[in-house]
C-alpha positions, 0 to 999 in steps of 0.5 A: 830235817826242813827248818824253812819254807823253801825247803818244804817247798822245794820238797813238795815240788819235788815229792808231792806226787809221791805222796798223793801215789803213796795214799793211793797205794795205802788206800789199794793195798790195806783199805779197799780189799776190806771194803763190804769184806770186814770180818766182825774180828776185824772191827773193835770199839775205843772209846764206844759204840760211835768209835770204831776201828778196822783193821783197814784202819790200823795197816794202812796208817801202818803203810803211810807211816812207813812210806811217808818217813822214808820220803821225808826223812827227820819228819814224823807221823802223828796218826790217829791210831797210833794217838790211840795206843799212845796218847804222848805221840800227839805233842808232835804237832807242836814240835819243830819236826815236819810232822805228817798228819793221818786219819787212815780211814775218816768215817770210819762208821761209813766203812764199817757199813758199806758207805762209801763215804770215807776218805783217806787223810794225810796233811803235812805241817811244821810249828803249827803251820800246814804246808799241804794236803791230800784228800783221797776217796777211794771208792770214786778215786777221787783225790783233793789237793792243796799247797799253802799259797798255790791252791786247791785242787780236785784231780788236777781242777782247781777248786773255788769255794765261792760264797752262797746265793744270797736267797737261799737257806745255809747248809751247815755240816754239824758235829754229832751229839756223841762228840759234844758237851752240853755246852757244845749242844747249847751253842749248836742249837744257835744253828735251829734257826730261819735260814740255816739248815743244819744236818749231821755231818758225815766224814769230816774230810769229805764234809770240808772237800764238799765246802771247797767245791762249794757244794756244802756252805759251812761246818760246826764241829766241836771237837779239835782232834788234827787228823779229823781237820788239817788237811780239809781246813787247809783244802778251804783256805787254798779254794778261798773259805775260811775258819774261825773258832767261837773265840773268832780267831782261825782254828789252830791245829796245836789245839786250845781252840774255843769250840764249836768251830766253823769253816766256810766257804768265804769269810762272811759265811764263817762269822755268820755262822759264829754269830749263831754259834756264839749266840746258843753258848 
């Protein structure tokens, strides 16, 4: 089992790509021959009609769990579906086990429809801390990729998320209404103001690729599930963003977070953003 930092490093030195060709293969074998192809048996709701699941979903988390324990040997999988059926496999994030972290299929509404806006998510963590991750959209194979302390990459170009042009208006990704309490709703609305210009967001793993390239300035998501936010947030670290919860303290993947959260393309950006997350709570 990894108990240190250069262990994992020396891990990921070693198995990164394996990894990445691991998402890869996942995203080929059990996600892309059910893309536009989704038999209506094969889509079910969890928790309503905004939370769905496919069978993509549930084997290709399936084929990275297995795939990704035979790599790492000792770690875990703490992934989306599997929280699902069983609501006692998330304290893993917590525990002192390397833990990979899956979100299969991030937007899954958007695969449903024939959007390909989706993306595949795999981060890999210990005690809270994230190593690495890898951001996959398969319908453009299009892979993003971090390392804590190396760098952010997007198909081997690394990443800057600069900072916004001082003359023009904030565009901030912001949770859906589905997804918030009413406190959660006032604080967002701090975001209906001059010079910001919120939208609904979209898969969030692709919402924090764009921050990192520095094609979307900032979220305002409100909600703390892992495999939604690990391997963006630290994609935004490694290209130079920042994230901060409404307690002003970055976002822990553990949980207990203050929520709404923001990640930013530079921290300026982020404690503006707070500032008027603050000012709506």
């Amino acid at each position: 089992m990894i108990d240190d930092i250069e262990t994992i490093d020396e891990f990921l030195a070693h198995h990164s790509s394996e990894v990445a060709e691991a998402v890869r293969q996942a995203a080929a074998a059990e996600i892309m021959p059910r893309f536009r192809r989704l038999a209506e048996h094969e889509i079910d709701e969890k928790n309503g009609p905004h939370d769905l699941v496919t069978d993509a979903d549930r084997k290709a988390e399936a084929y990275l769990t297995e795939a990704l324990v035979k790599l790492l040997p000792g770690s875990v999988v703490v992934g989306e579906e599997a929280v699902h059926a069983n609501p006692a496999t998330y304290d893993a994030v917590r525990g002192d086990a390397p833990v990979w972290i899956v979100d299969p299929v991030d937007g899954t509404r958007q695969f449903v429809h024939g959007d390909p806006g989706f993306c595949t998510l795999v981060a890999l963590a210990q005690g809270g801390v994230l190593y690495a991750s890898w951001t996959y959209a398969p319908v453009h194979d299009r892979l993003a990729t971090a390392v804590r302390g190396k760098g952010a990459f997007l198909d081997g170009v690394r990443l800057h998320s600069g900072s916004p042009a001082p003359d023009r208006d904030l565009e901030v990704a912001t949770s859906h209404p589905y997804y918030t309490t009413d406190d959660q709703k006032r604080a967002l609305l701090g975001l209906q103001t001059e010079g910001i210009r919120p939208r609904s967001c979209g898969s969030a793993g692709l919402e924090y690729l764009q921050i990192a390239q520095g094609l979307l300035d900032a979220t305002a998501f409100s909600w703390e599930a892992a495999w939604d936010h690990a391997a963006g947030l630290l994609l935004v670290e490694e290209a130079g963003g920042a994230h901060l919860t409404l307690a002003g303290e970055p976002f822990r993947i553990t949980g207990g977070n203050a929520l709404p959260f923001t990640a930013a393309r530079d921290e300026a950006t982020a404690r503006r953003v707070l500032g008027l997350l603050s000012g709506g709570a």
